[in-house]
C-alpha positions as CSV (number, residue, x, y, z in Angstrom):
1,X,-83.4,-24.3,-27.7
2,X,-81.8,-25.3,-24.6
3,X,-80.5,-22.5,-22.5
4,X,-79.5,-24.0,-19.7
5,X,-77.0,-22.3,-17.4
6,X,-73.9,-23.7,-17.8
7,X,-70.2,-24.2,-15.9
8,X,-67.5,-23.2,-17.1
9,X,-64.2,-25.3,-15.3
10,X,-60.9,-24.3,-16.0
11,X,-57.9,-26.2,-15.6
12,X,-55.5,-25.2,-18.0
13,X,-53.6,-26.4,-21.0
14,X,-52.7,-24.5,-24.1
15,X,-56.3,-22.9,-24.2
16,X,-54.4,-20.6,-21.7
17,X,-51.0,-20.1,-21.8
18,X,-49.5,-16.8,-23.0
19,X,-45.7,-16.2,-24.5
20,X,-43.7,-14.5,-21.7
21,X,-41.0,-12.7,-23.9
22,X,-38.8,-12.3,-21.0
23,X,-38.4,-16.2,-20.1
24,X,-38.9,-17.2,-23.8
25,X,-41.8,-19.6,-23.1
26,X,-45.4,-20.7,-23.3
27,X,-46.3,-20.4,-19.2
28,X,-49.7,-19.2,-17.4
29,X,-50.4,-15.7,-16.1
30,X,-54.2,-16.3,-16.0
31,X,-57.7,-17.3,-17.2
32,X,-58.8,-16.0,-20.5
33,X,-62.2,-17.6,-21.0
34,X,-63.8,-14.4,-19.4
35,X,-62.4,-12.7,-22.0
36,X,-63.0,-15.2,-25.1
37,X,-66.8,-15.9,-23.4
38,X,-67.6,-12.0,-24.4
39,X,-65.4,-11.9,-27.6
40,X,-67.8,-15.2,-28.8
41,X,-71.0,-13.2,-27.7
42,X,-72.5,-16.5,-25.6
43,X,-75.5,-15.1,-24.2
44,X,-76.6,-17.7,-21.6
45,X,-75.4,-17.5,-18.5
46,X,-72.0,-19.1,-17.9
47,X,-70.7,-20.0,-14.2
48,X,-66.4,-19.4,-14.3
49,X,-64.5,-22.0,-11.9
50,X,-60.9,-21.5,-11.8
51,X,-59.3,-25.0,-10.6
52,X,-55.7,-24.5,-11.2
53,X,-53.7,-23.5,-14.5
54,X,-51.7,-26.6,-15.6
55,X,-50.1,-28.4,-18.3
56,X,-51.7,-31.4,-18.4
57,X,-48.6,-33.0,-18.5
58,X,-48.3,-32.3,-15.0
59,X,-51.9,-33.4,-14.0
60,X,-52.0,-36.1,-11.6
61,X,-55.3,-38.2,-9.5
62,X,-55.5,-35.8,-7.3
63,X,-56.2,-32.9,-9.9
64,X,-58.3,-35.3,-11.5
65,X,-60.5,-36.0,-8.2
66,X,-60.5,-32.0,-7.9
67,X,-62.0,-31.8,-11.3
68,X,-64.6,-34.6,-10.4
69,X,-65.5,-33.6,-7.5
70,X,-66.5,-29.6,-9.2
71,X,-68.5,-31.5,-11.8
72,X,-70.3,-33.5,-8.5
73,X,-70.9,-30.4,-6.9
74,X,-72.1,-27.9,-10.1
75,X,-75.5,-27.3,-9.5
76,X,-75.6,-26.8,-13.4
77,X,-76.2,-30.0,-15.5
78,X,-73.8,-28.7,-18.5
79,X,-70.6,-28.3,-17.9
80,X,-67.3,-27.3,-20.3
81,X,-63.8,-28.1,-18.4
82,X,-61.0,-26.5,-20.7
83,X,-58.1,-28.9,-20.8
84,X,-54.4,-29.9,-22.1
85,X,-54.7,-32.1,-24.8
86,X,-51.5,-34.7,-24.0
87,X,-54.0,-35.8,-20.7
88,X,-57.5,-35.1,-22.3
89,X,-58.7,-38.5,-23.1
90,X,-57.4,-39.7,-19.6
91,X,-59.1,-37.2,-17.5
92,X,-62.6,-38.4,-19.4
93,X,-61.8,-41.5,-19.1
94,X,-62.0,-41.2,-15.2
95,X,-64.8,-38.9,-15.3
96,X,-67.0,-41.2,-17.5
97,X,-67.3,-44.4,-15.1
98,X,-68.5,-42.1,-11.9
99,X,-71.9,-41.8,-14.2
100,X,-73.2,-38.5,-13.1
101,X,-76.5,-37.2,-15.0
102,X,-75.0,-34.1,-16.4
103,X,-73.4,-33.6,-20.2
104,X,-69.6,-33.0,-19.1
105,X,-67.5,-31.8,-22.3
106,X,-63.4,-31.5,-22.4
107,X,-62.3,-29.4,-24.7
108,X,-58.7,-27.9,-25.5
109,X,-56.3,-26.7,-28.3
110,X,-53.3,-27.4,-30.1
111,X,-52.6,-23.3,-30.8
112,X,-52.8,-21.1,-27.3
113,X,-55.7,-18.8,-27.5
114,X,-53.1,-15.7,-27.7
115,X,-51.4,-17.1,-30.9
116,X,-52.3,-16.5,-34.5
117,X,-54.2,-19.5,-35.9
118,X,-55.4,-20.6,-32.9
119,X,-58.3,-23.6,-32.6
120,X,-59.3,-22.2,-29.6
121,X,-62.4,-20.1,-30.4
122,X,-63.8,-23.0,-32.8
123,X,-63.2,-25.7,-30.4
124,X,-64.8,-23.9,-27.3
125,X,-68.0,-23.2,-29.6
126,X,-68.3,-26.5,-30.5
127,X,-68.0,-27.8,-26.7
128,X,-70.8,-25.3,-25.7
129,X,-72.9,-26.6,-28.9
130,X,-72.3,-30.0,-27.4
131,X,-73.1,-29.1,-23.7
132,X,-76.3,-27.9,-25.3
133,X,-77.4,-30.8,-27.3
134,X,-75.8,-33.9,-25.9
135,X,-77.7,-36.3,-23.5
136,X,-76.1,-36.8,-20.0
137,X,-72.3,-38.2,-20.2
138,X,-69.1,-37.3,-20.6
139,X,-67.3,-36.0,-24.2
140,X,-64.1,-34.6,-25.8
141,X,-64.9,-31.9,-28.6
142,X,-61.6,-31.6,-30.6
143,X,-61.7,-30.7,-34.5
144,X,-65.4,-30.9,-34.9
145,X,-65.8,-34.2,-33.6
146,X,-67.3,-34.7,-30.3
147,X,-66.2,-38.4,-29.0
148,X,-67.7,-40.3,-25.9
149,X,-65.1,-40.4,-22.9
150,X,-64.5,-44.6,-24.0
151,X,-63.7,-44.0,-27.4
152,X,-60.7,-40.9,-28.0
153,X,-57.4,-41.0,-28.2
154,X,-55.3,-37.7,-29.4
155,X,-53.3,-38.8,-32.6
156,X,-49.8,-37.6,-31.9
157,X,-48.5,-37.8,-35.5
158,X,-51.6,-35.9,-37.0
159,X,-52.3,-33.5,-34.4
160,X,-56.0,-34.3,-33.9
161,X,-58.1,-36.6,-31.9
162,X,-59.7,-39.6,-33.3
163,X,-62.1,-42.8,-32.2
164,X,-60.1,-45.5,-30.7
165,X,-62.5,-47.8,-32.4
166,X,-60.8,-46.4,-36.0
167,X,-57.8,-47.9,-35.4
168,X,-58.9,-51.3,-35.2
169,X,-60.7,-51.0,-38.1
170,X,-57.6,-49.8,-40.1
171,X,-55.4,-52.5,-38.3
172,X,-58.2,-54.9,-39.4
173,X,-58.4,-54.1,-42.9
174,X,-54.4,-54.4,-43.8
């Protein structure tokens, strides 16, 4: 079994935002992964990097250098960047073509970590299941599926991500 050391890198998204019953709104306080990482029992060692707490909406290049440049500089070969899901796809789609030789995994939620049915917990194990067992390259891991940075796309209308491939198949065959 691989256990590898592995980096964490946060960067926001609905993974960790909290209700704030004062303003009446999802908004960022701080990290939970330190506290999710015990809660899930993950036993090999796990490096935290805090990059900024952000909707994704709001991510721009230069977030999107900052989060390249982390992976470039990770000693660790596995790393796990917690995302927003509106920018997911685009943020792996400019990590992919810079071809480092490390398994790089995005992985977000639909349901903040905090709130009742929440895909949190299941999507972060999957991303550290595919840290471990992936060759080098970079990978969204959404609803169980694990998709290579050229081929994802977040479905708005369902709520999950898919292959972009699948929808030329289904445009094909109608």
């Amino acid at each position: 079994m691989n256990d590898d050391p592995l980096r964490l890198i946060i960067t926001g998204g609905t993974f960790d935002k909290h209700y704030d019953e004062l303003k009446g709104e999802l908004t960022f306080k701080e990290s939970h992964l330190p506290e999710i990482i015990k809660q899930v029992r993950i036993v090999s060692e796990v490096q935290f990097q805090l990059l900024q707490l952000i909707d994704s909406l709001q991510m721009t290049e230069d977030h999107r250098k900052l989060i390249l440049q982390a992976c470039t500089e990770a000693p660790e070969h596995r790393v796990v960047i917690t995302h927003g899901t509106d920018r997911m796809a685009e943020t792996a789609r400019y990590l992919g073509p810079a071809g480092l030789n490390k398994t790089i995994i995005l992985v977000g939620a639909m349901i903040p970590y905090k709130i009742s049915g929440s895909d949190a917990l299941f999507n972060l194990g999957s991303a550290f299941m595919a840290a471990r067992l992936l060759p080098p390259g970079v990978y969204v891991a959404m609803n169980g599926r694990c998709f290579p940075w050229q081929d994802v796309r977040k479905d708005y209308e369902r709520g999950v991500f898919r292959p972009i491939e699948e929808d030329a198949t289904v445009s094909s065959s109608q």
